[in-house]
N, C-alpha and C positions, 0 to 999 in steps of 0.2 A: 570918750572917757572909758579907761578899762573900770569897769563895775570892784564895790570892796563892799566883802561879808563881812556881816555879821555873824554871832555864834550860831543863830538859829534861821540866817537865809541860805535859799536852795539857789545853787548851781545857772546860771543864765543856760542857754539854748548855746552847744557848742556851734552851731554856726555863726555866732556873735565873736566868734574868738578871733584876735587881729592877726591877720597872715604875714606883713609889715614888721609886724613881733614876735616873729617864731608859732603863733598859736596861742600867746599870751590871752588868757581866758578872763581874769578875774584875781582879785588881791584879797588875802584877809582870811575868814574863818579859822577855822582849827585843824589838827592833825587826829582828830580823834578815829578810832576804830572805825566807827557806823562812817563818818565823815570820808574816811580814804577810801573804802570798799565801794561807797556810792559811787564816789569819783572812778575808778578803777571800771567802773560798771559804765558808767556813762563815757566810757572815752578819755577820761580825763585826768592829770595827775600834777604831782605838785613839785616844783623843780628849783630852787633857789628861793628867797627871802628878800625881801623890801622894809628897813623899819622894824623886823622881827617879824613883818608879816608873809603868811607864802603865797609864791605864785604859783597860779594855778596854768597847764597850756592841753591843750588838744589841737597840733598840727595837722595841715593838711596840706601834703600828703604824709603818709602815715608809716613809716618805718617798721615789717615786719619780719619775720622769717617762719616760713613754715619748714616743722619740724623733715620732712621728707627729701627740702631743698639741701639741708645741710651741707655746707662741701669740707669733708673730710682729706684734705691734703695729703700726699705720700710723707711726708717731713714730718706733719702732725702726726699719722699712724706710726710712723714709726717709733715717733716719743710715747705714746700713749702703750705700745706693745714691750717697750725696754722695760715700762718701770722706774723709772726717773722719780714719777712723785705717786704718795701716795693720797687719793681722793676719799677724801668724806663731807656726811653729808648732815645738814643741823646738826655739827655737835660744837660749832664754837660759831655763832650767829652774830654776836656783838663784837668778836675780833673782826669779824669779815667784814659788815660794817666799817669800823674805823678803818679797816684799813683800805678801803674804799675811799673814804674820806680822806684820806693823809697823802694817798699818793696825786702827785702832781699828774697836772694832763697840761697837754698841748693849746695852746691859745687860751686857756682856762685860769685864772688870776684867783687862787685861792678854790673852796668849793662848795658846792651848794648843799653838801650834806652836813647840817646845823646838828646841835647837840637834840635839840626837839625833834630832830629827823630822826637821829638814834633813838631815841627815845619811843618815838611813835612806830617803829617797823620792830624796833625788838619788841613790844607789845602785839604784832601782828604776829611774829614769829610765834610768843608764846601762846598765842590763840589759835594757834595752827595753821593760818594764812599762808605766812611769808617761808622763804626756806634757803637756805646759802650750799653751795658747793663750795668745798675749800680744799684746795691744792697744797701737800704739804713733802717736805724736802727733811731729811734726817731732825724728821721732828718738829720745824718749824714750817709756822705759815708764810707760804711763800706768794700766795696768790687764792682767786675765788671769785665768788660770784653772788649776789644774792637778788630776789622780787618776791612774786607769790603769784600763787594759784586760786582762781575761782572760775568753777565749774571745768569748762574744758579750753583754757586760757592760762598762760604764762604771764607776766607781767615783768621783763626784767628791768631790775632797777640800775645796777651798778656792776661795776666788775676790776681788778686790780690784780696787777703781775709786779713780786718785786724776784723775780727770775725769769728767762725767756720762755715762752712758751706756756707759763705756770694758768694762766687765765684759759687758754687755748683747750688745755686740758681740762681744765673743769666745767668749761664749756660743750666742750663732746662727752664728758661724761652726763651731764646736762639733759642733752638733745636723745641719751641715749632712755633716760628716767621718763624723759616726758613721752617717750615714742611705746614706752611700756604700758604708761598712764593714759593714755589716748589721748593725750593731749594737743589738739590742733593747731594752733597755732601761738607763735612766741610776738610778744609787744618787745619793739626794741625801741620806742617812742621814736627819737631824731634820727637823722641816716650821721652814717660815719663810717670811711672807707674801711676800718676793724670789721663792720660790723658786716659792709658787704662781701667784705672778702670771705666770712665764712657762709655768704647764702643768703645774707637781708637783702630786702627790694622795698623800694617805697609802692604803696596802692593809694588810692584815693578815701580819702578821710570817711566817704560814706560810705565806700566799700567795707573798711576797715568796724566803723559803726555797725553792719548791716549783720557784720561775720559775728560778732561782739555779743549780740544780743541774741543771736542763737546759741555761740559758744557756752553762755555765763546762766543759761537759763536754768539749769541745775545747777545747783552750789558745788556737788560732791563734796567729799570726804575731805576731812582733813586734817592734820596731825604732821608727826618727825616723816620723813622718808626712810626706808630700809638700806641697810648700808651700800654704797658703793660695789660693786665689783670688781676685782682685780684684774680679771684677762681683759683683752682686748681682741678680737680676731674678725670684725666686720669689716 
């Protein structure tokens, strides 16, 4: 029986989580601040809806990408050094959002990012948690990315291209923010060939745990990020 929260039950022991089920952890609780950050700490996060309720998963093995792996493509650099789009960063958090949610994916029947999803990460955004890259084309959003940061940890959540390459780019601008922030390593929770083609690898769920709790053990700072930068030359 996968376990269902209540507003004021704690989290089962992510080894409990059914591997059968993706890492299917647990049903129920809420989306609140203190609530996600816990989860985020313990390994854990919330990914689609049952009934209105979410579920909660901690796979194992563990889909990551360290910042240093990144592989920067010749095709990618050369988008990124033309100037095709322009990159900014928290300044439209709830467009990037939806439109994360609106664009269709592959084998994917609708999506798991609810209106109580929007709701509860543009509240992390404005607490300074969460943060979106957004890739923009004469003006409009064309693409982006957004998670959040605790301690020395990325969390990414979502990401959306409605132009080629638009995600890709604010992806490397990304990798480029977190390598400035000393940022360790990026959570890309599930594997998917996207993700490894730019450098993800699956590690072992306690590996992944073990990095987790050292990484998160200072909160750091938190707030907007300083804008994008234009050139490109790495």
């Amino acid at each position: 029986m996968i376990p269902y929260l209540g507003p004021l039950d704690a989290f089962p022991p992510v080894a409990s989580a059914r591997a059968e089920m993706g890492g299917l952890l647990a049903i129920g609780g809420d989306l609140s601040a203190p609530r996600l950050l816990e989860a985020y700490r313990r390994g854990i996060f919330p990914w689609g809806t049952v009934e209105g309720q979410p579920l909660w998963y901690s796979p194992d093995p563990r889909m990551v990408l360290f910042p240093a792996e990144f592989r920067l493509s010749r095709s990618l650099r050369r988008t990124l050094r033309s100037g095709a789009f322009e990159v900014r960063f928290d300044s439209n958090f709830a467009d990037v959002i939806a439109g994360c949610a609106e664009t269709p994916r592959p084998g994917q029947d609708g999506t798991w990012i609810s209106d109580d999803m929007k709701e509860a990460y543009c509240r992390l955004h404005e607490l300074g948690w969460a943060h979106s890259v957004e890739a923009y084309s004469e003006g409009n959003l064309v693409g982006g990315l957004y998670g959040l940061v605790i301690g020395r940890m990325f969390y990414g959540e979502s990401m959306f291209a409605r132009r080629r390459d638009a995600s890709k780019v604010a992806f490397a601008h990304l990798i480029r923010q977190l390598s400035a922030d000393n940022i360790a390593l990026i959570d890309c929770q599930m594997r998917t060939e996207h993700l490894a083609s730019l450098g993800g690898r699956e590690i072992p769920r306690a590996e992944f745990l073990a990095r987790l709790q050292q990484l998160t053990a200072d909160p750091g700072p938190r707030g907007p990020w300083p804008a994008a930068t234009g050139d490109w030359e790495r």
